[in-house]
VEXDORO-652491 format. One record per residue: z, x, y of N, C-alpha, C in turn; residue in one letter. Coordinates in steps of 0.001 Angstrom, whole numbers, padded with zeros to 6 digits, always signed. Each point is the difference from the previous one (the first is absolute). Example, Ala and Ser with C-alpha at 12.3 -4.5 7.8 and 13.67 -1.06 7.14 Angstrom:
<rs>
+007800+013190-005690+000000-000890+001190+000000+000900+001200A;-000720-000350+001050+000060+000820+001190+000730-000770+001090S;
</rs>
This chain:
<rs>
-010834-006661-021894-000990+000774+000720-000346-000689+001303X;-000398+000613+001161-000113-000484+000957-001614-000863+000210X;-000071-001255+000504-000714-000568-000141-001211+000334+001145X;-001393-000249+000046-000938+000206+000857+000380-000239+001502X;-000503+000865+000881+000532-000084+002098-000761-001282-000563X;+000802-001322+001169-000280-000861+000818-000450-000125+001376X;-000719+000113+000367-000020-000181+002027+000586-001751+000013X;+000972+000029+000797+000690-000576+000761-000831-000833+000971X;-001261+000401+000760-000626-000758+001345-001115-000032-000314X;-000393-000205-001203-001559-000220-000566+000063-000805-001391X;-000844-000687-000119-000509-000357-001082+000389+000809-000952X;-000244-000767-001479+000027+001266-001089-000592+000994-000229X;-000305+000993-000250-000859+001016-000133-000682+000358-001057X;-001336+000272+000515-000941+000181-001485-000153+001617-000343X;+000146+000369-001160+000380+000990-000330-001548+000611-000724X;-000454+000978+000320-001230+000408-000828+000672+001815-000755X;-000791+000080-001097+000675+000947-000256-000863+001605-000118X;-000435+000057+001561-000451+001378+000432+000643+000407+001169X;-000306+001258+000389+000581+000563+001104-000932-000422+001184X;+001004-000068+001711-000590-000290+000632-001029+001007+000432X;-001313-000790+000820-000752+000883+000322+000715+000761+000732X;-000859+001754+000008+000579+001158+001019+001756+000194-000065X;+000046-000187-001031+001696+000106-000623+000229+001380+000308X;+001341+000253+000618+000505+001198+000849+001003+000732-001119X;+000597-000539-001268+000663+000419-000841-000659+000320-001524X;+000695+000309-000475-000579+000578-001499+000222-001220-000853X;-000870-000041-001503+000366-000833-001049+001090+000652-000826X;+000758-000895+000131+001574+000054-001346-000779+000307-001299X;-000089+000762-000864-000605+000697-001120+000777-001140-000798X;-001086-000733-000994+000372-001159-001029+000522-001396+000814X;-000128-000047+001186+000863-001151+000489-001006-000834+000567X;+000806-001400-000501-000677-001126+000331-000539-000018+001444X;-000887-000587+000531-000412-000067+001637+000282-001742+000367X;+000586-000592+001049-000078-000978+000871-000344+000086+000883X;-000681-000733+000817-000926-000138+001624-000089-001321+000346X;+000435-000084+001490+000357-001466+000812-001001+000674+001216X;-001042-000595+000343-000369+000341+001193-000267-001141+001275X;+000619-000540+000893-000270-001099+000892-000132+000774+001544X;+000196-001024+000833-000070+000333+001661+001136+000256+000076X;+001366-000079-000868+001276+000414+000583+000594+001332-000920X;-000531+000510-000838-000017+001201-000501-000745+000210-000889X;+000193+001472-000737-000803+000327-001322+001391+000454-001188X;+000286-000313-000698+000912+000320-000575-000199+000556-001507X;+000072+001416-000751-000289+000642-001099+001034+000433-000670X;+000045-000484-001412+001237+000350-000835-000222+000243-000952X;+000607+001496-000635-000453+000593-001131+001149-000144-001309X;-000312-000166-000723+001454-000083-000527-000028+000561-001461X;+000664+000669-000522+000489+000739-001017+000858-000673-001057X;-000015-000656-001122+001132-000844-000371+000514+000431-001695X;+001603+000305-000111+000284+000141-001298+000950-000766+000016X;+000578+000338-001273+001395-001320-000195+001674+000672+001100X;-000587+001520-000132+001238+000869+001206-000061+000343+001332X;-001093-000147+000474-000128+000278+001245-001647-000739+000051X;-000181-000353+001761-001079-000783+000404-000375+001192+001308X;-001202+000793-000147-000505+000050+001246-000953-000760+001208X;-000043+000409+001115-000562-001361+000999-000327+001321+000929X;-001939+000143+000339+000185+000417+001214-000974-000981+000729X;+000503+000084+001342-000571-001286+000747-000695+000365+001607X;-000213-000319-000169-000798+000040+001245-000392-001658+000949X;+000235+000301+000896-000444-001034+001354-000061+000119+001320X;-000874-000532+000230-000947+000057+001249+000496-001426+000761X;+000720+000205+001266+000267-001002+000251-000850-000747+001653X;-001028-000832-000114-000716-000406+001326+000748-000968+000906X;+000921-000597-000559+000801-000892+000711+001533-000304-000251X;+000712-000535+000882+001577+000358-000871+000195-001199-001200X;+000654+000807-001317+000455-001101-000721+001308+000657-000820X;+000053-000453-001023+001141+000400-001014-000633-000474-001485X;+000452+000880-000442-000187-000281-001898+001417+000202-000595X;-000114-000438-001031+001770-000067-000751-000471+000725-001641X;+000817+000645+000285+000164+000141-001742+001508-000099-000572X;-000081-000839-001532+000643-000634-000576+000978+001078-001476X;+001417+000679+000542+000593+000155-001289+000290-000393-001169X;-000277-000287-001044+000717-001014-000700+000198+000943-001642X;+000051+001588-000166+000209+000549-000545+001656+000626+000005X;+000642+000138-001238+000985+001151+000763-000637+001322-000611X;+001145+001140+001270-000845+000904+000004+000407+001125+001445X;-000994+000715+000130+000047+000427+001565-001532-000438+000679X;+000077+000139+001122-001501+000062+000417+000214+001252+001514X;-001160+001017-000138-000011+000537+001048-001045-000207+000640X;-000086+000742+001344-001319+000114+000938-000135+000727+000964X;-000908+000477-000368-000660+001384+000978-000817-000318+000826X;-000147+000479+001457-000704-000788+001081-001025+001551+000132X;-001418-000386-000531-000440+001661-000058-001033-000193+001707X;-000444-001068+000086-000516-000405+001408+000454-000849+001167X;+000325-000245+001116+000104-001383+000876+001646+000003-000008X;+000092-001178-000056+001781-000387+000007-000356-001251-000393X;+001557-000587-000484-000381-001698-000018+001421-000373-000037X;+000294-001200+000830+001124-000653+000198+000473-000713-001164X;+001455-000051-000864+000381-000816-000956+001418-000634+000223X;-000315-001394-000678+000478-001358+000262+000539-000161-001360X;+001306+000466-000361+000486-000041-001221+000893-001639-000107X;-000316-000927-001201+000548-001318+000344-000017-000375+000837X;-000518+000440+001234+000474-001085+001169+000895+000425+000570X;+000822+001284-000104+001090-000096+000993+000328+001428+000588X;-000950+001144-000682-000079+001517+000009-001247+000546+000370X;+000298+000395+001191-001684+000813+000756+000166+001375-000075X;-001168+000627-000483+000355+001386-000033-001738+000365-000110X;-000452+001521+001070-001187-000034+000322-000260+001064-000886X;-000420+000750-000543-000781+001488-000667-000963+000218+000625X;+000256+001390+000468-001428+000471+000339-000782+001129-001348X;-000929+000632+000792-000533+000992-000775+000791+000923-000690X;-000067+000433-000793+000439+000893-000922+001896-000456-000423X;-000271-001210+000096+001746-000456-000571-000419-000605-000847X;+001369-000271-000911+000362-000521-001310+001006-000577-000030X;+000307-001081-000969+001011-000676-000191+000494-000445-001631X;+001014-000047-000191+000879-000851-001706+000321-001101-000047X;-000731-001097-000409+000804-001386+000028+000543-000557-001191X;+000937-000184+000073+000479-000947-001568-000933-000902-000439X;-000177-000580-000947-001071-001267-000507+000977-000496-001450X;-000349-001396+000262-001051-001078+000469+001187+000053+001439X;-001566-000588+001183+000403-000771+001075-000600-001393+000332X;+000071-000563+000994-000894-001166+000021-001290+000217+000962X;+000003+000973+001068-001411-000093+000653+000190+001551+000827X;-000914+000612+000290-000218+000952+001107-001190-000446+000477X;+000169-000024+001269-000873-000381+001028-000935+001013+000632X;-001179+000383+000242-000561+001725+000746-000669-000965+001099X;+000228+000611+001174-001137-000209+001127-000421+001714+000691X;-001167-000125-000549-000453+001243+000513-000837-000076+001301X;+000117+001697+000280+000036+000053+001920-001386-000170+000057X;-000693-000462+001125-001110-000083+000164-000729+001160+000652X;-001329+000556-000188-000951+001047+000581+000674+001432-001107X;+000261-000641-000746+000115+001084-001286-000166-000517-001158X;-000467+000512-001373-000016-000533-001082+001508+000604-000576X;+000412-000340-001165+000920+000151-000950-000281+000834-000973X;+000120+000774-000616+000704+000222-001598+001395+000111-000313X;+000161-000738-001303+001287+000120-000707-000042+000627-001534X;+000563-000349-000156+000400+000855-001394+001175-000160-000846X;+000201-000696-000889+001450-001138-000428-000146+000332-001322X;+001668+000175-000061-000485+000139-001845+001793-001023-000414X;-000207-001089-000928+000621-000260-000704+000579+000576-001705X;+001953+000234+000691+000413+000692-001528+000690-001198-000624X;-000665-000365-001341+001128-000560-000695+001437+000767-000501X;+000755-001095-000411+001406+000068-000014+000261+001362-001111X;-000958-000335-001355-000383+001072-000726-000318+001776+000700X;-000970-000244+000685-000567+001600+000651+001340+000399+000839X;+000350-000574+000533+001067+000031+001145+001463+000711-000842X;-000159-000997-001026+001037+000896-001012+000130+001393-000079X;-000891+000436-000490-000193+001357-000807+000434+000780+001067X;+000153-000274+001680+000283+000787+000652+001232+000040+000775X;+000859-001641-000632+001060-000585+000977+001328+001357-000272X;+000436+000170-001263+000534+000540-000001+000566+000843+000521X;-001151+001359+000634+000108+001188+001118+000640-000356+001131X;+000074-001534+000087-000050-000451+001738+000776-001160+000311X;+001621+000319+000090+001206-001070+000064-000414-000799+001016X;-000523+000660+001331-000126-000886+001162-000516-001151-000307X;-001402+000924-000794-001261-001482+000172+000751-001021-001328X;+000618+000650-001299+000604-000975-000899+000706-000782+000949X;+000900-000022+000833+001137-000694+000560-001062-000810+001296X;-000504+000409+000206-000860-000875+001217-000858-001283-000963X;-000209+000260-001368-000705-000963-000697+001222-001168-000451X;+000682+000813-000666+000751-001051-000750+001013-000970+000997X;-000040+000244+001655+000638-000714+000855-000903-000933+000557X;-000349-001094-000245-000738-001037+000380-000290-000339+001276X;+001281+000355+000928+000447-000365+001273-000365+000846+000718X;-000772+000790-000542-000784+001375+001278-001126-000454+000686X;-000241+000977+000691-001243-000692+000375-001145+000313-000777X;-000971-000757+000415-001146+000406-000738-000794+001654-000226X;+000148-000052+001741-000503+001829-000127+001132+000577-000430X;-000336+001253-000769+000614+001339-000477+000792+000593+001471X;+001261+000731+000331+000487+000518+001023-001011+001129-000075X;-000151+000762+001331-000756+000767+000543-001684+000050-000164X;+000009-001562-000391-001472-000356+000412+000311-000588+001260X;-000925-000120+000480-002025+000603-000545+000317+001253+000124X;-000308+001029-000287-000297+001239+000160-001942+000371+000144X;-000249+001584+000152-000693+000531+000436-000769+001247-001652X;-001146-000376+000263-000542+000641-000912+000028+001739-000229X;+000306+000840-000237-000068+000902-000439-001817+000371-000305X;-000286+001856-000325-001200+000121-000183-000025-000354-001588X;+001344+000155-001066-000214-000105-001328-000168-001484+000167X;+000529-001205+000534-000283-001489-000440-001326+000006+000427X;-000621+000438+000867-001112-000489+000397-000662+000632-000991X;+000002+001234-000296-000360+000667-001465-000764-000806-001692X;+001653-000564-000286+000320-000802-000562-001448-001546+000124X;+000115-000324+001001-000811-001139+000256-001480+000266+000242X;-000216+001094+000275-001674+000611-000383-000285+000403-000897X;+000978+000448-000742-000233+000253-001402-000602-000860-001265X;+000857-001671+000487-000668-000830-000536-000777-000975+000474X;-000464+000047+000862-001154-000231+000891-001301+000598-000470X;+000108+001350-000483-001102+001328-000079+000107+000179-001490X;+000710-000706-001127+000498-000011-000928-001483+000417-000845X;-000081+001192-000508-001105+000497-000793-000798-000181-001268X;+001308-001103-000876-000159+000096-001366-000333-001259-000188X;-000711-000767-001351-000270-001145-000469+000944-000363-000872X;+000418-001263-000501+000401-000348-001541+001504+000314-000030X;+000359+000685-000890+001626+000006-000163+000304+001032+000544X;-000534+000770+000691-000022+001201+000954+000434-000050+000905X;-000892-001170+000936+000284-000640+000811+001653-000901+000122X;+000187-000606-000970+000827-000811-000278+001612+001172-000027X;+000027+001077-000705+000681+000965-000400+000406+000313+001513X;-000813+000828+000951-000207+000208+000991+000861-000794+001183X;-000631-001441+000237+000738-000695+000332+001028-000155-000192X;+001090-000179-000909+000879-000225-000617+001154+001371+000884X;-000453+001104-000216+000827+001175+000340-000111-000188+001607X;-000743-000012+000431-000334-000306+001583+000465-001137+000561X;+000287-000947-000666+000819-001152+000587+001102+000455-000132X;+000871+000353-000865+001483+000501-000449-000157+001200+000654X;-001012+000652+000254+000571+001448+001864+000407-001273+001028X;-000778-000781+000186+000170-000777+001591+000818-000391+000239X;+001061-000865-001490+001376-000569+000042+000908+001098+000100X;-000097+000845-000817+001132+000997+000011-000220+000571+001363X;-000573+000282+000508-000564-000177+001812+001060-000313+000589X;-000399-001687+000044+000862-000855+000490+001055+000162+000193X;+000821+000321-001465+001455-000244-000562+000569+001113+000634X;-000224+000873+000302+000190+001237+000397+000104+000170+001448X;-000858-000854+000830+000032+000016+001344+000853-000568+000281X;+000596-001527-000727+000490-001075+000381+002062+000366-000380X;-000128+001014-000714+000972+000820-000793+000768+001188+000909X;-000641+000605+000974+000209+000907+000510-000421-000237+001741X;-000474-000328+000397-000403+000034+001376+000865-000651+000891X;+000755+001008+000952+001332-000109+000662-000228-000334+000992X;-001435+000725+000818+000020+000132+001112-001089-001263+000476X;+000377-000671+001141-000753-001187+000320-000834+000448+001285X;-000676-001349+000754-000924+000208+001287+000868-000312+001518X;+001517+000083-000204+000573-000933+000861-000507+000608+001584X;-000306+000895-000230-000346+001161+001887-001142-000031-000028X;-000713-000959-000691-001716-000094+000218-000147-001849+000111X;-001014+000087+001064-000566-001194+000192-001467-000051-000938X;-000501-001491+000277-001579-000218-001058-000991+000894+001071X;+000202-000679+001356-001084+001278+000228-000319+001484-000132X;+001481+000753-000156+000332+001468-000779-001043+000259-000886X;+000286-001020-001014-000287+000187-001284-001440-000559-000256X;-000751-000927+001206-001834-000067-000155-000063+001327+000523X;+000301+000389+001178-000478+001001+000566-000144+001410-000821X;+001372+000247-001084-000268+001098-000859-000372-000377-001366X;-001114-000959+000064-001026-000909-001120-000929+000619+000582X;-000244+000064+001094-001145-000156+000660-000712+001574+000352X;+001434+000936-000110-000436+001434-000239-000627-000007-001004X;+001043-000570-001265-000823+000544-001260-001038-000166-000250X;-000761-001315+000622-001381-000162-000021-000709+000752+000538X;+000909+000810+000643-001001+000892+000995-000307+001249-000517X;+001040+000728-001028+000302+000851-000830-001319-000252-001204X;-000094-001400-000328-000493-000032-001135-002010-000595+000330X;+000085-000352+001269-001689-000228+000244-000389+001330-000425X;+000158+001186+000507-001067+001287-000266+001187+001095-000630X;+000143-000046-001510+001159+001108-000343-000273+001375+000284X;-001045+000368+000628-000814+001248+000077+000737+000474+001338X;+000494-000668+001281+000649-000435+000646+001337+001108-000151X;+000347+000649+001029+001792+000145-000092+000085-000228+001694X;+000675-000963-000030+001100-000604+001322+001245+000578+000085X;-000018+000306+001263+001391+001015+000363+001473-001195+000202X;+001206+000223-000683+000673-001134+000498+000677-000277+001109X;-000409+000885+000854+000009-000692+001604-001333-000710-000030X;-000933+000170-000193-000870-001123+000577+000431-001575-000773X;+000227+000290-001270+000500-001611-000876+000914-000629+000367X;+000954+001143+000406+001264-000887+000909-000189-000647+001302X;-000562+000890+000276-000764-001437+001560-001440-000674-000200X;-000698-000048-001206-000453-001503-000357+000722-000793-000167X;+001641+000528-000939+000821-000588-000150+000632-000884+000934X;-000307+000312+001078+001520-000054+001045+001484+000334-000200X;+000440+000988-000574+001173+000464-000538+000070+001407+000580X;+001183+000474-000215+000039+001293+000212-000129+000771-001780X;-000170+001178-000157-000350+000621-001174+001342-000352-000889X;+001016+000244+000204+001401+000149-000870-000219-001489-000707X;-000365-000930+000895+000244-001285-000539-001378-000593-000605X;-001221+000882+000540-000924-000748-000515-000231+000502-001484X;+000669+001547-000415+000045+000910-001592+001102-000985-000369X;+000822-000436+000034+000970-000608-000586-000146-001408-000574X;-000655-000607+000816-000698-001345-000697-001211+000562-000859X;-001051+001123+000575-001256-000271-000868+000968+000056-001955X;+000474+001449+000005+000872+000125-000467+000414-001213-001130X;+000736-000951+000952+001053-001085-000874-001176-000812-000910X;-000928-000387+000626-001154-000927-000001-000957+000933-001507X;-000634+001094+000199-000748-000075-000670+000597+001751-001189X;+001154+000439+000109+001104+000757-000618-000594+001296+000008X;-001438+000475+001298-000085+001285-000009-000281-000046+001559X;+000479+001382+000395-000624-000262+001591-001097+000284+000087X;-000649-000291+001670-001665+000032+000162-000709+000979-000972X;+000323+001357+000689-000766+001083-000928+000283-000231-001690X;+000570-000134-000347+000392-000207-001514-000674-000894-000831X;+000176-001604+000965-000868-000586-000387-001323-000107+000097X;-000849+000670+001372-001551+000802-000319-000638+000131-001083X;+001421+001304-000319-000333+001148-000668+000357-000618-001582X;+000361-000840-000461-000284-001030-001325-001062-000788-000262X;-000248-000368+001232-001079-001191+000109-001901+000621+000095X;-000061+001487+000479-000506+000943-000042-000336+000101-001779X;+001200+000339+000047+000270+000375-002346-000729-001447-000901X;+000580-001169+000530-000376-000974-000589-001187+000128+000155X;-001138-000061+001012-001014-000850+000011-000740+001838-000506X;+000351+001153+000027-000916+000945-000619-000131-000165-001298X;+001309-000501-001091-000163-000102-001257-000283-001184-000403X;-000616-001190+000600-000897-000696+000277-001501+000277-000235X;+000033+000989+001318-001912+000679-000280+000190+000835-001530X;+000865+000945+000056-000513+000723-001630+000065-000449-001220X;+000603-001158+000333+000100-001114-001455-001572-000624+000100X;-000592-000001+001290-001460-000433-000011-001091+001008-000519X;+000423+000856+000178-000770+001104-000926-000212+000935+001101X;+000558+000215+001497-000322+000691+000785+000618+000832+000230X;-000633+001681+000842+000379+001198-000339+001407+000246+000880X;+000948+001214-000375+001183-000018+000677-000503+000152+001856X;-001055+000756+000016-000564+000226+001163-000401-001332+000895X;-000865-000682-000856+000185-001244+000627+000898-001298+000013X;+001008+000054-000922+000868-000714+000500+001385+000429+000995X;-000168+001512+000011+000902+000481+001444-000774-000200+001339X;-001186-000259-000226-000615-000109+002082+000409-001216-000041X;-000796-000939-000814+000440-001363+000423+001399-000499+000089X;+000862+000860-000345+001320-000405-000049+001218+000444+000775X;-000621+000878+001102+000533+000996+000820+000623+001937-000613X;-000336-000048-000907+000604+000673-000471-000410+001811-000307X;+000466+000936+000536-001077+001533-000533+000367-000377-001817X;-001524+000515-000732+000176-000148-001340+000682+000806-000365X;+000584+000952+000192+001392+000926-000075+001287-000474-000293X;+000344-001202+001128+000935-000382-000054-000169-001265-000622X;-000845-000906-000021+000194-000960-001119+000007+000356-000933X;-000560+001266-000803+000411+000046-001730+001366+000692+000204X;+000976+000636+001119+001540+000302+000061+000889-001288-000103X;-000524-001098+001274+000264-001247-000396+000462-000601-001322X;-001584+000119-000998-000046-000635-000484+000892+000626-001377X;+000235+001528-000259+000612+000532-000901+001321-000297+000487X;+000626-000133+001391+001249-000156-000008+000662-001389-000765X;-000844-001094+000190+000066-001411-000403+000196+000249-001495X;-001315+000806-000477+000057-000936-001591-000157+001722-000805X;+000724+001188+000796-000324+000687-001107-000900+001017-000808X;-000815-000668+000838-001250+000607-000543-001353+000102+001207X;-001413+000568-000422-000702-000090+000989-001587-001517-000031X;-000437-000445+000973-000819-000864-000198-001771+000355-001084X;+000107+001259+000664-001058+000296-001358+000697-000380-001847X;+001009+000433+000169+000247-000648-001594+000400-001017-000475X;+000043-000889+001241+000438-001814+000007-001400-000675-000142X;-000917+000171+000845-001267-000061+000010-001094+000565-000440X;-001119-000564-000280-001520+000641-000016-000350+000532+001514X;-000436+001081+000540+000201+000243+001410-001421+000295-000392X;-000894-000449+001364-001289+000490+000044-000370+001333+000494X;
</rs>
């Protein structure tokens, strides 16, 4: 199992086990809490732990530059989801590779160190989940690539066609157990199926994905980050994609084609999900279809069409509707 972050340019760190004040993320449902707070960051780690898989969501606040390490010494896989910020990694000593927002990555385990230096005038979240050799099983089979990428020693550490880019189902996936509803073996049950979506995720992306970024530069790809943020501050919001393409700086053909690669729906599409997500959000809160279509951009007409196209059925009979 991977052992507690180190900072590298500080002293040891004292660990208290509450959340930091004015904490910008949610509590991991059942998971342990860690807290480091000094003049050179604030650092919060939640962690989830069974004998098959380890969750970790983390958070840090960084006031000055440093580095923390965390330690493989499991076999296994380990992934990581960058749900805020970016952060630079220092694999052994001899492999730099940066993640930004909404990427992910597969690493083989055990390793000996990953290194993070995160960017400054932003905080972090991550989101890491360790598979043992066991969990990893039950799914190797489906997936020659990833079998043959394990059992060759001499690969590299990352999975081919990492890092990749989150999708609306991974991010799904990772609010799900974030927002995780149930107590006890419910909880536990829950978890269990939701970690084994995220891998089979993985295995699947890492299995199939042909097409690479080679006709895109990093600034391309902040810049159509930087739509989606723009997409996603007010979903009530519809942006025409000529105007996104020149926030972008792109022309349209190329700026739909990355949003596209990056997040696997284009602008309007992805809105118009993210719209869906956060309405069945409010009516899971107990609120009426009426009011969770204003706040969500939506005529209540067409969110219960929406919402019957998705699942089938209509939101009055999913919900208590006021």
């Amino acid at each position: 199992m991977n052992e507690p972050l180190h900072a590298l340019t500080h002293a040891p760190l004292e660990w208290t086990n509450q959340l930091p004040e004015n904490f910008p993320g949610v509590r991991l449902p059942g998971g342990k809490v860690f807290t480091s707070s000094s003049d050179i960051a604030t650092i919060c780690i939640q962690e989830y732990l069974t004998d098959e898989y380890r969750i970790r969501y983390n958070f840090i606040d960084a006031k000055k530059h440093f580095q923390f390490q965390s330690n493989g010494v499991a076999n296994g896989l380990d992934s990581l989801m960058i749900l805020k910020g970016s952060l630079l990694h220092d694999f052994n000593s001899d492999q730099k590779t940066k993640l930004y927002e909404n990427q992910w990555w597969l690493l083989n385990a055990p390793f000996y160190h990953v290194r993070f230096t995160p960017g400054m005038e932003e905080f972090v979240q991550k989101f890491t989940i360790w598979f043992s050799d066991q969990f990893v099983a039950k799914l190797l089979s489906m997936f020659p690539v990833i079998a043959s990428h394990i059992s060759n020693k001499e690969n590299n550490l990352l999975f081919p066609n990492t890092p990749g880019w989150n999708d609306l189902e991974t991010s799904h996936f990772i609010q799900s157990i974030l927002r995780c509803p149930y107590d006890g073996e419910w909880r536990r049950d829950y978890f269990d199926s939701r970690v084994k979506d995220l891998l089979f995720k993985f295995f699947v992306k890492i299995s199939s994905q042909e097409e690479d970024f080679k006709d895109y530069n990093e600034e391309d790809i902040l810049n159509v980050n930087s739509a989606a943020e723009i997409i996603l501050k007010d979903i009530r919001k519809h942006f025409l994609i000529p105007d996104l393409a020149r926030k972008a700086a792109m022309n349209e053909y190329k700026f739909k084609r990355l949003f596209k690669k990056i997040y696997g729906l284009g602008p309007y599409d992805f809105l118009r999900q993210e719209r869906l997500r956060k309405a069945i959000e409010l009516l899971q809160e107990g609120k009426s279809v009426k009011y969770a279509a204003i706040e969500t951009g939506w005529r209540p007409a067409d969110l219960v069409f929406a919402y019957r196209e998705k699942f089938g059925t209509t939101p009055s009979k999913s919900f208590r509707s006021k």
